[in-house]
VMD Tcl script that draws the C-alpha trace (Angstrom):
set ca {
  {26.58 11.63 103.40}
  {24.26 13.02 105.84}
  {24.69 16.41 107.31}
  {23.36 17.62 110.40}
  {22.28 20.87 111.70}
  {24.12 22.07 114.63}
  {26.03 24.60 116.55}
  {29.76 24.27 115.81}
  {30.12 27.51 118.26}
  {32.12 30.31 117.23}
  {31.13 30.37 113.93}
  {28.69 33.65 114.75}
  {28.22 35.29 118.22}
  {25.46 33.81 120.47}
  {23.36 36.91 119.84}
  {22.52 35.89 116.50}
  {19.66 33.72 115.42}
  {20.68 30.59 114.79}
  {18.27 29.34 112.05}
  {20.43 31.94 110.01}
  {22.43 28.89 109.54}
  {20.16 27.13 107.51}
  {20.21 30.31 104.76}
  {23.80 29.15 104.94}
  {23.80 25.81 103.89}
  {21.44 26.61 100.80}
  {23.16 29.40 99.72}
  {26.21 26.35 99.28}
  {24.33 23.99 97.82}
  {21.65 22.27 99.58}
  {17.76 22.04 98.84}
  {16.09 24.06 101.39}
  {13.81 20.37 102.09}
  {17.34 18.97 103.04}
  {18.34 21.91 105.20}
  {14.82 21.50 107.27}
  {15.37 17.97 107.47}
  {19.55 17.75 108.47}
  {17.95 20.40 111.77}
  {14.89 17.50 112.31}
  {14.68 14.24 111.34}
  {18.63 13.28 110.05}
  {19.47 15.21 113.31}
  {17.42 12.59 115.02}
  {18.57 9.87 113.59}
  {22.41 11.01 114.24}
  {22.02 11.34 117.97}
  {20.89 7.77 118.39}
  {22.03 5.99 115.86}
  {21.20 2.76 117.94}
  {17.64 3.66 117.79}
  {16.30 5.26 114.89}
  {13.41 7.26 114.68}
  {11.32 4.41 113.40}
  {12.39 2.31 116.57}
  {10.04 1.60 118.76}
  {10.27 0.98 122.69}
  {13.62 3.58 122.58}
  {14.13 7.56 122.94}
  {14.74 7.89 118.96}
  {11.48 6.81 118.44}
  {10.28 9.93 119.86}
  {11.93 12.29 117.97}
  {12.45 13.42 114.61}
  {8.91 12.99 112.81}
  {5.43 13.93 113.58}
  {3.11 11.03 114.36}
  {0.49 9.83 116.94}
  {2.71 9.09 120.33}
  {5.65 11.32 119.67}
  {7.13 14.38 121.49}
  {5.20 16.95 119.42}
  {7.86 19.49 119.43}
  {7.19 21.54 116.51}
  {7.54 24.84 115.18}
  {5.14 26.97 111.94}
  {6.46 30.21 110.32}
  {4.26 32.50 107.93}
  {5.39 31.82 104.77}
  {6.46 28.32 102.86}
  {10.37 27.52 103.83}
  {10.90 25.61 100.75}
  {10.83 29.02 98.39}
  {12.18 31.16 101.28}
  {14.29 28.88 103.53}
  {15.05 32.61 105.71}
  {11.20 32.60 106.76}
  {12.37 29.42 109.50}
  {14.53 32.80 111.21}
  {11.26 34.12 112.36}
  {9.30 31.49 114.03}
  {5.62 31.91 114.62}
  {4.52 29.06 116.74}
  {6.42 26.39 118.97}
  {4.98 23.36 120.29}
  {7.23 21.36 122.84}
  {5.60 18.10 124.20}
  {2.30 19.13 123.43}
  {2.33 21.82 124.95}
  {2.16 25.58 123.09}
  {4.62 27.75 124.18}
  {4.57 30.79 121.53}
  {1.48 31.44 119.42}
  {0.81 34.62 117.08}
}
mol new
graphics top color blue
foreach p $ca { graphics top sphere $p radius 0.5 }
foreach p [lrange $ca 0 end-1] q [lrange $ca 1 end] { graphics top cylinder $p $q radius 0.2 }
display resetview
C-alpha cells in the first residue's frame, strides 16, 4: 500500500509545523526513507496517477525526483533525516523552480 504525506486538517492547529507529521508516522512504524519519500516522490505519483513521474511530455514528469529538466523544488536540513527524521522540522534551504528562496 502506498501512503502519502498530507494534510488531513484538524489533526493539529495550523500553527504547528507540519513536517511534525513525519516524526509521526515513524514513531508508528515507518522507515524514516519511506516517510521522506510518501511527502515526495509516492506523493507525486498519487496526484497523477495518469502520468507518473517517469512520464514524459506530462506534469508528473516534473515532479517528484531530482533530475536534469525537472521543477527543482527542493529543500536541505543540517543534519541526516534518516537517523533523525525531526531534523526535516527545521528546514535550512528551499529551492522552488530553480530558484532559492531561503538559504542559511
Amino acid at each position: 500500500m502506498r501512503i502519502a504525506y498530507g494534510t488531513d486538517v484538524g489533526g493539529y492547529a495550523w500553527t504547528e509545523n507540519q513536517a511534525k507529521e513525519l516524526s509521526v508516522m515513524v514513531r508508528y512504524g515507518m522507515t524514516p526513507m519511506a516517510a521522506i519519500q510518501s511527502a515526495t516522490s509516492v506523493a507525486a505519483a498519487l496526484l497523477d496517477p495518469i502520468c507518473p513521474p517517469q512520464a514524459t511530455g506530462c506534469e508528473g514528469s516534473n515532479v517528484g525526483s531530482i533530475a536534469p529538466g525537472r521543477f527543482a523544488d527542493l529543500i536541505a536540513v543540517a543534519a541526516d533525516p534518516l537517523k533523525d527524521i525531526s531534523t526535516l522540522e527545521h528546514v535550512q534551504f528551499v529551492m522552488k523552480n530553480g530558484e532559492v528562496l531561503k538559504s542559511r
